[in-house]
mmCIF file of the N, C-alpha and C atoms, coordinates in Angstrom:
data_MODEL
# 
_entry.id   MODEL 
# 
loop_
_atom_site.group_PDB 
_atom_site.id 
_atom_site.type_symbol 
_atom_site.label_atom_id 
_atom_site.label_alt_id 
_atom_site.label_comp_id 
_atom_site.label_asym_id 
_atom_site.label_entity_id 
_atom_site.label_seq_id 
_atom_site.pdbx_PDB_ins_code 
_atom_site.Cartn_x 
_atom_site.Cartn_y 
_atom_site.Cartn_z 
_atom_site.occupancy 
_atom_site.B_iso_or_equiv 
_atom_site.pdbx_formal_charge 
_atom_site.auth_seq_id 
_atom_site.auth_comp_id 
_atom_site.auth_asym_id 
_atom_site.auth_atom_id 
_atom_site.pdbx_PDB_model_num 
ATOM 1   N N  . UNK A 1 1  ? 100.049 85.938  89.557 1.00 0.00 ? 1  UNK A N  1 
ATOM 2   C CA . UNK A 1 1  ? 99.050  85.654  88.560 1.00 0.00 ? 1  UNK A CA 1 
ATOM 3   C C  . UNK A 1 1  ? 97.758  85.295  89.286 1.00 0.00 ? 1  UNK A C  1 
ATOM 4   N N  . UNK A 1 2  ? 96.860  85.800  88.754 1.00 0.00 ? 2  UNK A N  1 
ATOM 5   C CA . UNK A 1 2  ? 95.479  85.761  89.595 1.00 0.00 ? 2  UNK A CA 1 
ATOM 6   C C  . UNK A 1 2  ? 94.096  85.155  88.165 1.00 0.00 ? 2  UNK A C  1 
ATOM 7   N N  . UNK A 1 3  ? 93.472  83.761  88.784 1.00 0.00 ? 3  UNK A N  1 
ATOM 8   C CA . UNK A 1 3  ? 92.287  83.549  87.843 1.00 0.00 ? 3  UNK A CA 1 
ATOM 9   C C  . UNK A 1 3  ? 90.819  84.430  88.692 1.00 0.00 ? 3  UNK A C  1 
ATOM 10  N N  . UNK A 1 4  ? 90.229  84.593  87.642 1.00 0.00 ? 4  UNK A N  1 
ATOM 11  C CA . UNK A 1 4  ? 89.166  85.174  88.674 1.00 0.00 ? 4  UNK A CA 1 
ATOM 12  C C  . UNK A 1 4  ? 88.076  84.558  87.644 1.00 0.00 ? 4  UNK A C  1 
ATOM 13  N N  . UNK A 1 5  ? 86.983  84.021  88.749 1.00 0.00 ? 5  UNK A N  1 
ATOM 14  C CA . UNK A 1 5  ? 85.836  83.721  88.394 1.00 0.00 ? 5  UNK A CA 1 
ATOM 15  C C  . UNK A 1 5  ? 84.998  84.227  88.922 1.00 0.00 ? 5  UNK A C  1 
ATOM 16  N N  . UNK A 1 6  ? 83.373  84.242  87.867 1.00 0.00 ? 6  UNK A N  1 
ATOM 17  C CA . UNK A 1 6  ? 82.450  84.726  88.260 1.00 0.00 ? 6  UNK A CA 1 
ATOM 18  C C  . UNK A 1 6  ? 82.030  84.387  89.487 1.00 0.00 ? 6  UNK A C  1 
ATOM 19  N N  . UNK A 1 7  ? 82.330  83.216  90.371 1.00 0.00 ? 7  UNK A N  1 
ATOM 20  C CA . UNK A 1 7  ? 81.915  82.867  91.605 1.00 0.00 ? 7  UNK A CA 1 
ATOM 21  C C  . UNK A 1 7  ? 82.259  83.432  92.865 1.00 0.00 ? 7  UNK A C  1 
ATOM 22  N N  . UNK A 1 8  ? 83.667  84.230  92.726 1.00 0.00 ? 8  UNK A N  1 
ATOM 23  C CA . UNK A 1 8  ? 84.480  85.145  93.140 1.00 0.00 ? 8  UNK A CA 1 
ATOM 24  C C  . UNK A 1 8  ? 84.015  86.499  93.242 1.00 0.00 ? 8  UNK A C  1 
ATOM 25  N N  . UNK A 1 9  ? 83.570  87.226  92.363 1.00 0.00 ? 9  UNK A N  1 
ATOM 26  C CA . UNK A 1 9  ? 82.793  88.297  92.259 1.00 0.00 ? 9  UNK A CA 1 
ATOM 27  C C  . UNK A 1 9  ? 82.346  88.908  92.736 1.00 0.00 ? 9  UNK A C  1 
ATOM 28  N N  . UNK A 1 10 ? 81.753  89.919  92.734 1.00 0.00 ? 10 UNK A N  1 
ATOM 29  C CA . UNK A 1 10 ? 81.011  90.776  94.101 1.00 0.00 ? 10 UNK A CA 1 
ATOM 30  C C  . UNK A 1 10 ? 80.926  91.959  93.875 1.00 0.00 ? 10 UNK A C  1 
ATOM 31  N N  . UNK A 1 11 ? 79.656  92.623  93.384 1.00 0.00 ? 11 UNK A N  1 
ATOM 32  C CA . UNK A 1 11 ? 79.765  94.381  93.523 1.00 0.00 ? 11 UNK A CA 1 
ATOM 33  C C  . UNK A 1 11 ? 80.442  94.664  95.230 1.00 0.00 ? 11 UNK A C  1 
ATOM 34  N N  . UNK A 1 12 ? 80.561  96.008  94.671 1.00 0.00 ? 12 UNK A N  1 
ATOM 35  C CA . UNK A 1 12 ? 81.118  97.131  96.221 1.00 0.00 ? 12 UNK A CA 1 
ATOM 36  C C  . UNK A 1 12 ? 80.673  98.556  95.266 1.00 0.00 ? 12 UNK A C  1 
ATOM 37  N N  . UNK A 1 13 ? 80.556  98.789  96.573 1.00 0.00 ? 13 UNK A N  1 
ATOM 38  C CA . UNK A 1 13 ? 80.318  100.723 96.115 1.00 0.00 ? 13 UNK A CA 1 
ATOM 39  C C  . UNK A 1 13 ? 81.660  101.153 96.635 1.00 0.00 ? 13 UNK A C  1 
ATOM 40  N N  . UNK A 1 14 ? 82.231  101.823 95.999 1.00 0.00 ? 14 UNK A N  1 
ATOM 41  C CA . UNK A 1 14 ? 83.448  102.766 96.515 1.00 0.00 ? 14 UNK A CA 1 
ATOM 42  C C  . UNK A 1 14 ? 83.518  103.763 95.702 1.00 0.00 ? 14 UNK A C  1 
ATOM 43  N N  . UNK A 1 15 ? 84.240  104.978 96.398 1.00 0.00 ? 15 UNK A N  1 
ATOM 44  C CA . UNK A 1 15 ? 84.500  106.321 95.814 1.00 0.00 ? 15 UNK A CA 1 
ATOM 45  C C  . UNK A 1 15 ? 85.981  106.150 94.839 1.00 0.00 ? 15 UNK A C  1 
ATOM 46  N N  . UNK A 1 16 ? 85.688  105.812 93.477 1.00 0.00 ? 16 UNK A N  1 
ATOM 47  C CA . UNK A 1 16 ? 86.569  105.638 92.577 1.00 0.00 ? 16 UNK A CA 1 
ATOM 48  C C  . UNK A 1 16 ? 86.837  106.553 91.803 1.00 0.00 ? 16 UNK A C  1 
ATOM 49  N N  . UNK A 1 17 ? 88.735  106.531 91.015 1.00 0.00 ? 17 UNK A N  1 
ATOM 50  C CA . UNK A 1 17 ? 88.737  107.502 90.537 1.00 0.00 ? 17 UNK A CA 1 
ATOM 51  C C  . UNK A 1 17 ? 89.237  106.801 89.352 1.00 0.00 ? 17 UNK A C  1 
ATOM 52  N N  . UNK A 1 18 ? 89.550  108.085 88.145 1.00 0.00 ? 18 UNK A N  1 
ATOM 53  C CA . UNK A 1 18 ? 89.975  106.770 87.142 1.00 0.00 ? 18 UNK A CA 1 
ATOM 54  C C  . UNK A 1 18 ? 91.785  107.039 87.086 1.00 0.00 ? 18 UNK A C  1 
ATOM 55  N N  . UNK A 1 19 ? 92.404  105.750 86.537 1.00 0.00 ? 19 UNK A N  1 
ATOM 56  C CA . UNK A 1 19 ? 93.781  105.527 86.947 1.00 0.00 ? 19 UNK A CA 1 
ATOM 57  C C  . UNK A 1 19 ? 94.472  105.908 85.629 1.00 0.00 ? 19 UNK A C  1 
ATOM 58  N N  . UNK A 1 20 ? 95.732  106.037 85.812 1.00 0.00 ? 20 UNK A N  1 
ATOM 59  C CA . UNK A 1 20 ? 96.537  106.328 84.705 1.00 0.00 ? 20 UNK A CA 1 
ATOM 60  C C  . UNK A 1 20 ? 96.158  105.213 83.575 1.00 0.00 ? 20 UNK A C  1 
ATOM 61  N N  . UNK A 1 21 ? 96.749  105.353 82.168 1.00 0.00 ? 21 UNK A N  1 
ATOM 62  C CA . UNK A 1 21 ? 96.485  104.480 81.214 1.00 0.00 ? 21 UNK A CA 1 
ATOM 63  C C  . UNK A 1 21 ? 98.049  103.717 81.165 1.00 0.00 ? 21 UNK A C  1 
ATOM 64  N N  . UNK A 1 22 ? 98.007  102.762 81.200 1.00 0.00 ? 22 UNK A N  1 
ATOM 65  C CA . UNK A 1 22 ? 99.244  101.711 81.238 1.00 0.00 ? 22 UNK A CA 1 
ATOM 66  C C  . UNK A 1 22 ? 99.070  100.799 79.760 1.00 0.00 ? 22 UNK A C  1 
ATOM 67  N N  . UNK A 1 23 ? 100.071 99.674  79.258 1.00 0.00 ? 23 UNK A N  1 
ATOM 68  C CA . UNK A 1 23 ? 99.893  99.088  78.594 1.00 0.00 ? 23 UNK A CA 1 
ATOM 69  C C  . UNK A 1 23 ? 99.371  97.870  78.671 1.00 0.00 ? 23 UNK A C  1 
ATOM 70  N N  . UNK A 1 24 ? 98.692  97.230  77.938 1.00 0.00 ? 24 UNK A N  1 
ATOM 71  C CA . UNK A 1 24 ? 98.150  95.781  78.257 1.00 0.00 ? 24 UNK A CA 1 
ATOM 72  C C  . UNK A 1 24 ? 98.204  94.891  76.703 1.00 0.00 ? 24 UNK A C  1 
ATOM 73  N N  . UNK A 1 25 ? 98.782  93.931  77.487 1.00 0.00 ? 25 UNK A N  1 
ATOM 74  C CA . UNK A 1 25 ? 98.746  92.482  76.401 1.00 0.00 ? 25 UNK A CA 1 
ATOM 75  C C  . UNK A 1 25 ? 97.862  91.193  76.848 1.00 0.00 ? 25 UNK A C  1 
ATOM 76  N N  . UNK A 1 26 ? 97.267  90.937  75.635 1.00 0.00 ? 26 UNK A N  1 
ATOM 77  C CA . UNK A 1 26 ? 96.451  89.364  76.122 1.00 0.00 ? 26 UNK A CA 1 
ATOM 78  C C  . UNK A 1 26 ? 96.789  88.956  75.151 1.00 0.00 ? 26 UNK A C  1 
ATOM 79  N N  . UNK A 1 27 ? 96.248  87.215  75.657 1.00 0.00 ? 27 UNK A N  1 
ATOM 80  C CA . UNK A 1 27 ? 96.919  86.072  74.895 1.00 0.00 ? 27 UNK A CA 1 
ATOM 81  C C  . UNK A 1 27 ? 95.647  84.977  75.470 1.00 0.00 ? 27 UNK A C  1 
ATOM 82  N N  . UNK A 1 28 ? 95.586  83.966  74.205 1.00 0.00 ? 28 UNK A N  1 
ATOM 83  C CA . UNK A 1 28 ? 94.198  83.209  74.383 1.00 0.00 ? 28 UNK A CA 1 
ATOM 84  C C  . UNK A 1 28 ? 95.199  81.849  74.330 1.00 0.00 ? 28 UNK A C  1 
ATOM 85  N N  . UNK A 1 29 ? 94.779  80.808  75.413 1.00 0.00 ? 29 UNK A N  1 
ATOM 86  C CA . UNK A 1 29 ? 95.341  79.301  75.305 1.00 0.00 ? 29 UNK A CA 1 
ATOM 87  C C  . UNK A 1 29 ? 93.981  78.317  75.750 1.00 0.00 ? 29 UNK A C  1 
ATOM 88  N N  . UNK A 1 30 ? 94.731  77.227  75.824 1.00 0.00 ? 30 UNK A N  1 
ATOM 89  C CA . UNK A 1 30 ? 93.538  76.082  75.931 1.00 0.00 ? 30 UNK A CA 1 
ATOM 90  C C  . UNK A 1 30 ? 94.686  75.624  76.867 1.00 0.00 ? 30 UNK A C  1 
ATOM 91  N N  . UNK A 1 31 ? 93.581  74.930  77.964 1.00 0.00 ? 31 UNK A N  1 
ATOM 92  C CA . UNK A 1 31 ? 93.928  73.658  78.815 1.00 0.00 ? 31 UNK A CA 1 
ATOM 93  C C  . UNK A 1 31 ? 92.869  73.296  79.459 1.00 0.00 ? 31 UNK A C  1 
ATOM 94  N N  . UNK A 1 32 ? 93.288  71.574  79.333 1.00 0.00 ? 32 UNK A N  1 
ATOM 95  C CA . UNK A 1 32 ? 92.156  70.815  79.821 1.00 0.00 ? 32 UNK A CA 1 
ATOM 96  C C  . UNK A 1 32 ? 91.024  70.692  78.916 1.00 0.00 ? 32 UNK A C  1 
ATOM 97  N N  . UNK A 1 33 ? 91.309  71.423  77.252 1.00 0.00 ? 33 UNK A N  1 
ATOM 98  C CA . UNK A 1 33 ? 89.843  71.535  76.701 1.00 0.00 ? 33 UNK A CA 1 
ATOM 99  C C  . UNK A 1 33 ? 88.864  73.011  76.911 1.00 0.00 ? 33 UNK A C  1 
ATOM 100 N N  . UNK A 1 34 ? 89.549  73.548  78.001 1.00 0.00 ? 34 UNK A N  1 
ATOM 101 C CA . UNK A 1 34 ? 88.871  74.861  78.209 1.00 0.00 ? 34 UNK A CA 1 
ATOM 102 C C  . UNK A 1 34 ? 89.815  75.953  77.761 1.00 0.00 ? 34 UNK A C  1 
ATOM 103 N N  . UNK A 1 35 ? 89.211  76.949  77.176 1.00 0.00 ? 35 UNK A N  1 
ATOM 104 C CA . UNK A 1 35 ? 89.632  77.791  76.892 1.00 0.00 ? 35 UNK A CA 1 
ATOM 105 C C  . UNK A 1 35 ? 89.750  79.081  77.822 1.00 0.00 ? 35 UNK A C  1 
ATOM 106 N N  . UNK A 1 36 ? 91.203  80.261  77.721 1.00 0.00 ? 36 UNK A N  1 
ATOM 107 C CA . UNK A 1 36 ? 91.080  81.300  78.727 1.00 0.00 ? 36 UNK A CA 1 
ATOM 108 C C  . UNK A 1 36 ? 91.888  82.200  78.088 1.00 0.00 ? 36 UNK A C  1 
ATOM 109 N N  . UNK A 1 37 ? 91.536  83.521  77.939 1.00 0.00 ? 37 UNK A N  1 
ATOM 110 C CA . UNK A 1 37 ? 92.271  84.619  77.765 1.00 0.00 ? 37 UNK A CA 1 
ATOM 111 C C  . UNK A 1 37 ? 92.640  85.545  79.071 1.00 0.00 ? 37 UNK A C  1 
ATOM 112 N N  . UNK A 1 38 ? 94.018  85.696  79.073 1.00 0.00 ? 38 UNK A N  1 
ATOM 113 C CA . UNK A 1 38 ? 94.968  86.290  79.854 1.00 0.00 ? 38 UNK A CA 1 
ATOM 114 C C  . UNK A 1 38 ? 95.229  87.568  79.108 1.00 0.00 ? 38 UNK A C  1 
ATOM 115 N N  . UNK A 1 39 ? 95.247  88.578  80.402 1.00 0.00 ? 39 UNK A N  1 
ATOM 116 C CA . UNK A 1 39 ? 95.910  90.229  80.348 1.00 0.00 ? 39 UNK A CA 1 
ATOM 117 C C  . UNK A 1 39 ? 96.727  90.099  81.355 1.00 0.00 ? 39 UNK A C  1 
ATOM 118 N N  . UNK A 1 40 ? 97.984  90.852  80.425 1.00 0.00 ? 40 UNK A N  1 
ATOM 119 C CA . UNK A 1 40 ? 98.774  91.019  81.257 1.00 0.00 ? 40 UNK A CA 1 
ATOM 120 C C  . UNK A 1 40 ? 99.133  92.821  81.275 1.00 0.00 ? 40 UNK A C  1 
ATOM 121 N N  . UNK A 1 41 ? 99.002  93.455  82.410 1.00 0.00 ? 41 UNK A N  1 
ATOM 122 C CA . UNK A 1 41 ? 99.193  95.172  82.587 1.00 0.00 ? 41 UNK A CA 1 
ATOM 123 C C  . UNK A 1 41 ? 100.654 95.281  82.949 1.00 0.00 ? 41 UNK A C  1 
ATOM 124 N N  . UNK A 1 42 ? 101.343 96.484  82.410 1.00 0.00 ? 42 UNK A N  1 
ATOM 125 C CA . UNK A 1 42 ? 102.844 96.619  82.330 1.00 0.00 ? 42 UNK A CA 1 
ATOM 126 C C  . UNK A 1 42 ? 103.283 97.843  83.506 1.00 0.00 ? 42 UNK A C  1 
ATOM 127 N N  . UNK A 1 43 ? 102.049 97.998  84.312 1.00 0.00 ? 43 UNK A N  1 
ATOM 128 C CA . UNK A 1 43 ? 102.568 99.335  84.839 1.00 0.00 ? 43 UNK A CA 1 
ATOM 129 C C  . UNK A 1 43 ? 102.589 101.091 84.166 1.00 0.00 ? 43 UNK A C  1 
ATOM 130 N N  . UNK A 1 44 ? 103.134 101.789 85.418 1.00 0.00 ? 44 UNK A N  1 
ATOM 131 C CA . UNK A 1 44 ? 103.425 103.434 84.224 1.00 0.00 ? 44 UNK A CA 1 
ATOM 132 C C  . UNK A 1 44 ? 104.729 103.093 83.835 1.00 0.00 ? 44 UNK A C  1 
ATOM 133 N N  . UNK A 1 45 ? 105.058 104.314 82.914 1.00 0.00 ? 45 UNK A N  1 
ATOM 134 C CA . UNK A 1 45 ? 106.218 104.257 82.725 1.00 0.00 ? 45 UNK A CA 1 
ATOM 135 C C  . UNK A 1 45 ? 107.204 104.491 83.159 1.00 0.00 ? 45 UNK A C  1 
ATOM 136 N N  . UNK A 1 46 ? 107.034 105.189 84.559 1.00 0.00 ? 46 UNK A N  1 
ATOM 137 C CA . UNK A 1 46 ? 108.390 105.572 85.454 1.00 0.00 ? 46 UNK A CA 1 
ATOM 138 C C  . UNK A 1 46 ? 108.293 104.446 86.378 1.00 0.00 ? 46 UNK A C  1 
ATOM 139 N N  . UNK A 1 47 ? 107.685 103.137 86.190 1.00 0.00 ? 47 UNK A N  1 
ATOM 140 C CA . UNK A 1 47 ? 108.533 101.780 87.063 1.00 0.00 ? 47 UNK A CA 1 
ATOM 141 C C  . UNK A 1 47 ? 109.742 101.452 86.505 1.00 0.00 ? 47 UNK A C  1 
ATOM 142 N N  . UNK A 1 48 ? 110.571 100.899 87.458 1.00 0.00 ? 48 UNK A N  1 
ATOM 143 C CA . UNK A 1 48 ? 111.975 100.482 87.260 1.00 0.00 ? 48 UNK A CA 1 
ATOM 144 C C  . UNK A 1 48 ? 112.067 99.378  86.629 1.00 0.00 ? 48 UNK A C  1 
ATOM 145 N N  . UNK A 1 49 ? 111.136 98.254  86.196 1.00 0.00 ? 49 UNK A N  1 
ATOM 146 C CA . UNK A 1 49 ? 110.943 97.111  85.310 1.00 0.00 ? 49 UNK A CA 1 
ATOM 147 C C  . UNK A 1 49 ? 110.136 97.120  84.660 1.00 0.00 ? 49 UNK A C  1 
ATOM 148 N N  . UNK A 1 50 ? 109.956 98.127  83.884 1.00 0.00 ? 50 UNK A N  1 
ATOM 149 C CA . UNK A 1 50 ? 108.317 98.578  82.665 1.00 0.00 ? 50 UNK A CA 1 
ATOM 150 C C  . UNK A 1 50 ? 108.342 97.190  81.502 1.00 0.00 ? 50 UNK A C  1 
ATOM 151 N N  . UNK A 1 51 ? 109.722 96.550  81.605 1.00 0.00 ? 51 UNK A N  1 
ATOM 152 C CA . UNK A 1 51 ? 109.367 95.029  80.736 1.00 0.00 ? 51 UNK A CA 1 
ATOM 153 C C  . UNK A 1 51 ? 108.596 94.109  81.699 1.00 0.00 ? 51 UNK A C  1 
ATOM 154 N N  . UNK A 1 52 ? 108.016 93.897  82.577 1.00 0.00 ? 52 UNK A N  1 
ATOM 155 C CA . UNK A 1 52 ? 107.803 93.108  83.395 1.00 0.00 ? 52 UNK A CA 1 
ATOM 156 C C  . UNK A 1 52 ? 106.202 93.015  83.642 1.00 0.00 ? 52 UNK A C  1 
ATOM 157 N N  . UNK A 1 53 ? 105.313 92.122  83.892 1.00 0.00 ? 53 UNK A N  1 
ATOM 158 C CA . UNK A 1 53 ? 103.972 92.112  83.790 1.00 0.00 ? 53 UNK A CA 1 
ATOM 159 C C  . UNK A 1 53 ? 103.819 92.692  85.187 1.00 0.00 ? 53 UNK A C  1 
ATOM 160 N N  . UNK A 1 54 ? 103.264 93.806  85.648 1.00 0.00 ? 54 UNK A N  1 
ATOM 161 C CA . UNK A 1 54 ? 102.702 94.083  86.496 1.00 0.00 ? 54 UNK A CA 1 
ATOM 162 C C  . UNK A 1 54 ? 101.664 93.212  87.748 1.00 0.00 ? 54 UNK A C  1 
ATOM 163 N N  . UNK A 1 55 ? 100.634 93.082  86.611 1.00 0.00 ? 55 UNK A N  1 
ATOM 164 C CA . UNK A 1 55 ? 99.795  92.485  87.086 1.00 0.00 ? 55 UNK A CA 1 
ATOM 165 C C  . UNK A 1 55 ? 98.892  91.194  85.937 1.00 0.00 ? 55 UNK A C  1 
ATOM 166 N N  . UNK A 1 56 ? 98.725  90.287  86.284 1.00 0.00 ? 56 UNK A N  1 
ATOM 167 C CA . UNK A 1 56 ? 98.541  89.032  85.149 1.00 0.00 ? 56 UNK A CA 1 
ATOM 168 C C  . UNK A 1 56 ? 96.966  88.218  85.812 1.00 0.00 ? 56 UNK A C  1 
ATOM 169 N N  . UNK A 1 57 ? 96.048  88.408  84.562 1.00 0.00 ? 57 UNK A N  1 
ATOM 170 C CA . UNK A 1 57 ? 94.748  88.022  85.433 1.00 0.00 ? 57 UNK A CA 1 
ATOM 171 C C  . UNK A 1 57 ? 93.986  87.072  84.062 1.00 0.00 ? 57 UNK A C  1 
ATOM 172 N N  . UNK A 1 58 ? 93.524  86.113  84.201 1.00 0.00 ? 58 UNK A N  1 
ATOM 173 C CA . UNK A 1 58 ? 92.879  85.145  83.371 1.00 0.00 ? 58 UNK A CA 1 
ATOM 174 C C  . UNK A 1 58 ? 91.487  84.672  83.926 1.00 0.00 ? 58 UNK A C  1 
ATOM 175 N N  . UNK A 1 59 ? 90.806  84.841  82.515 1.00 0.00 ? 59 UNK A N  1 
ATOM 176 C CA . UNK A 1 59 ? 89.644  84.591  82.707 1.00 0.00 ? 59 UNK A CA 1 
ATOM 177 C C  . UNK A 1 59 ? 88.707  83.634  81.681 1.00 0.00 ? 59 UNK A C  1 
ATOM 178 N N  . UNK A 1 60 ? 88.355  82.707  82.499 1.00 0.00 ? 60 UNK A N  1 
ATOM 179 C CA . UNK A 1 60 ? 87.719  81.265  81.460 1.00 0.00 ? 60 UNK A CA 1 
ATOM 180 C C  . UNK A 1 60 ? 86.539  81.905  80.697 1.00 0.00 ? 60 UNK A C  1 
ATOM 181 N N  . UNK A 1 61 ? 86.272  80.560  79.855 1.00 0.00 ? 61 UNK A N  1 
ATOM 182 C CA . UNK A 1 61 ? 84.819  81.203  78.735 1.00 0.00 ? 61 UNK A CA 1 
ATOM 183 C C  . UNK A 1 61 ? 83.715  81.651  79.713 1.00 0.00 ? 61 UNK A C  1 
ATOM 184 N N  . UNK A 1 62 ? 83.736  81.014  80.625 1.00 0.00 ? 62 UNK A N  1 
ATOM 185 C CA . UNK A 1 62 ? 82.277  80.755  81.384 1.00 0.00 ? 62 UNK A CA 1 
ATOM 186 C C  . UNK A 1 62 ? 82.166  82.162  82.298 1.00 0.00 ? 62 UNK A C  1 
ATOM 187 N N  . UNK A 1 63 ? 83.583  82.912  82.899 1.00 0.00 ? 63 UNK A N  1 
ATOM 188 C CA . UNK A 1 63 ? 83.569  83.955  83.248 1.00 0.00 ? 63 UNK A CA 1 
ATOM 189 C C  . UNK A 1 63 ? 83.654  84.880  82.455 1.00 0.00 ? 63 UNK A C  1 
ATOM 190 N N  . UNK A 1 64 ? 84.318  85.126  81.296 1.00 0.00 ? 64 UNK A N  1 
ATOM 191 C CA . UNK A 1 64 ? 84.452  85.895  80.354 1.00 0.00 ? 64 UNK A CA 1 
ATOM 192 C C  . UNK A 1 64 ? 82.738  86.466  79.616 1.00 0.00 ? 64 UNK A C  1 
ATOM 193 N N  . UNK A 1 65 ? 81.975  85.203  79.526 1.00 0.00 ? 65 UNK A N  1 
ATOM 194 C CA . UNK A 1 65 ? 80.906  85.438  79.143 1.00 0.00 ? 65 UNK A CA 1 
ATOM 195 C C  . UNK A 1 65 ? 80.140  86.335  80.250 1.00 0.00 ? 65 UNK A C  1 
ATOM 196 N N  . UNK A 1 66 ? 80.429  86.165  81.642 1.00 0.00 ? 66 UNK A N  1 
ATOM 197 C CA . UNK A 1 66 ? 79.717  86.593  82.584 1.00 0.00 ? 66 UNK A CA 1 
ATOM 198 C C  . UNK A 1 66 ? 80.187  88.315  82.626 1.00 0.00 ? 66 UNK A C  1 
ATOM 199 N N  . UNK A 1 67 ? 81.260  88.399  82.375 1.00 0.00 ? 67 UNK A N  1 
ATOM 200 C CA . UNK A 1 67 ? 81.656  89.817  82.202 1.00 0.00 ? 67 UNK A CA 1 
ATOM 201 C C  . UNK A 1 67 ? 81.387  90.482  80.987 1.00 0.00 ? 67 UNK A C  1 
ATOM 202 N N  . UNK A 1 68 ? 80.782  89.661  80.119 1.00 0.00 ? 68 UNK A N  1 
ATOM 203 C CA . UNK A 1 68 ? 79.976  90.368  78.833 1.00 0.00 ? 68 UNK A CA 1 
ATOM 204 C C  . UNK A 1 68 ? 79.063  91.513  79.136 1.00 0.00 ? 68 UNK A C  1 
ATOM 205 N N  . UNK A 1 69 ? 78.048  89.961  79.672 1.00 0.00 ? 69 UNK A N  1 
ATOM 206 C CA . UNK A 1 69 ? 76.553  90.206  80.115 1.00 0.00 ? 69 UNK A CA 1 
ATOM 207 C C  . UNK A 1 69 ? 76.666  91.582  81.430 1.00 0.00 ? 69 UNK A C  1 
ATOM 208 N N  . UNK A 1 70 ? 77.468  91.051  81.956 1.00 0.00 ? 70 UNK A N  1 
ATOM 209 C CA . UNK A 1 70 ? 77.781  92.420  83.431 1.00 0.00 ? 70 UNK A CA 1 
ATOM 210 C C  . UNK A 1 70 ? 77.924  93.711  82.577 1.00 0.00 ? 70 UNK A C  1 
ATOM 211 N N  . UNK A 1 71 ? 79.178  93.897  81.311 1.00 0.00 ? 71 UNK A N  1 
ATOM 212 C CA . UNK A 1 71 ? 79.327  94.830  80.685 1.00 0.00 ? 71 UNK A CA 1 
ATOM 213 C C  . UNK A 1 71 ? 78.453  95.250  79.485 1.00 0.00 ? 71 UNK A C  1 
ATOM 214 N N  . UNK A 1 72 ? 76.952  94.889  79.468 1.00 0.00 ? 72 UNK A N  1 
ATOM 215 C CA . UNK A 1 72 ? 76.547  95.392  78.556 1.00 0.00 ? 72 UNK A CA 1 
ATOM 216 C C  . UNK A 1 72 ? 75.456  95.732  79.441 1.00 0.00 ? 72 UNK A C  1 
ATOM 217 N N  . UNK A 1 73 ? 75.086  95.274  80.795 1.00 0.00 ? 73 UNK A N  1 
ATOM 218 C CA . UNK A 1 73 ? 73.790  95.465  81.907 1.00 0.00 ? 73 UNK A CA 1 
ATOM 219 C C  . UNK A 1 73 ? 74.621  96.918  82.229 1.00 0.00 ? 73 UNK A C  1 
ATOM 220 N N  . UNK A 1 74 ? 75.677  97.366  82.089 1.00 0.00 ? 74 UNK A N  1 
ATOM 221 C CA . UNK A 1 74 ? 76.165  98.871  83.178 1.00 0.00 ? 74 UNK A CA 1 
ATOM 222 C C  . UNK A 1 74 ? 76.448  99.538  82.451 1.00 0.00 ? 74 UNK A C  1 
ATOM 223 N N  . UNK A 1 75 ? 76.775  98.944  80.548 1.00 0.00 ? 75 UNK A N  1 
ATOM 224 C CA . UNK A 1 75 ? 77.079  100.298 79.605 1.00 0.00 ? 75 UNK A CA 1 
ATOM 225 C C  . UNK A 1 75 ? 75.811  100.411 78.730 1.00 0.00 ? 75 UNK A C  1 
ATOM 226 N N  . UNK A 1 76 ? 75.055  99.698  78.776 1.00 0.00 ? 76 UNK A N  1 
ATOM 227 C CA . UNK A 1 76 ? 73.998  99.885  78.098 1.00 0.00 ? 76 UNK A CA 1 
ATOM 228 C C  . UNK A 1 76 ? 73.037  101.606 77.398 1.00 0.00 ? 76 UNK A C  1 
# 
C-alpha cells in the first residue's frame, strides 16, 4: 500500500505507452479528522489472484486537490 503526496511528486518525460484496462475500486475514510480516498487496481485477467488488490494507493484532500488542479492544467 502506497500514500502519495503532492510533496512526493515530480514530472519526468518518458516514452509512454498506454496499458491494458484492469479493474479499479475506491473507497473514501477519515482518520485523524482527515479525509482520503483509496484505489485499489485488480490486475489483468490472466493473474493467478485476480481477487487480490494489485496495487493500493491513497490520496489525502490536500493531494487529491493537487491532482485536480494538475488534471485540469494538462487536459484542458
Amino acid at each position: 500500500m502506497a500514500q502519495i503526496t503532492k510533496d512526493h511528486m515530480q514530472r519526468t518525460e518518458k516514452n509512454n505507452q498506454i496499458q491494458g484496462i484492469v479493474e479499479c475500486k475506491y473507497s473514501t475514510f477519515i482518520r485523524n479528522g482527515e479525509k482520503y480516498i483509496q484505489f485499489n487496481t485488480y490486475g489483468s485477467p490472466d493473474r493467478i489472484f485476480t481477487d487480490s488488490a494489485s496495487q493500493t494507493i491513497q490520496f489525502s484532500e490536500d493531494t487529491a486537490q493537487f491532482l485536480i488542479e494538475l488534471f485540469e492544467e494538462v487536459f484542458k
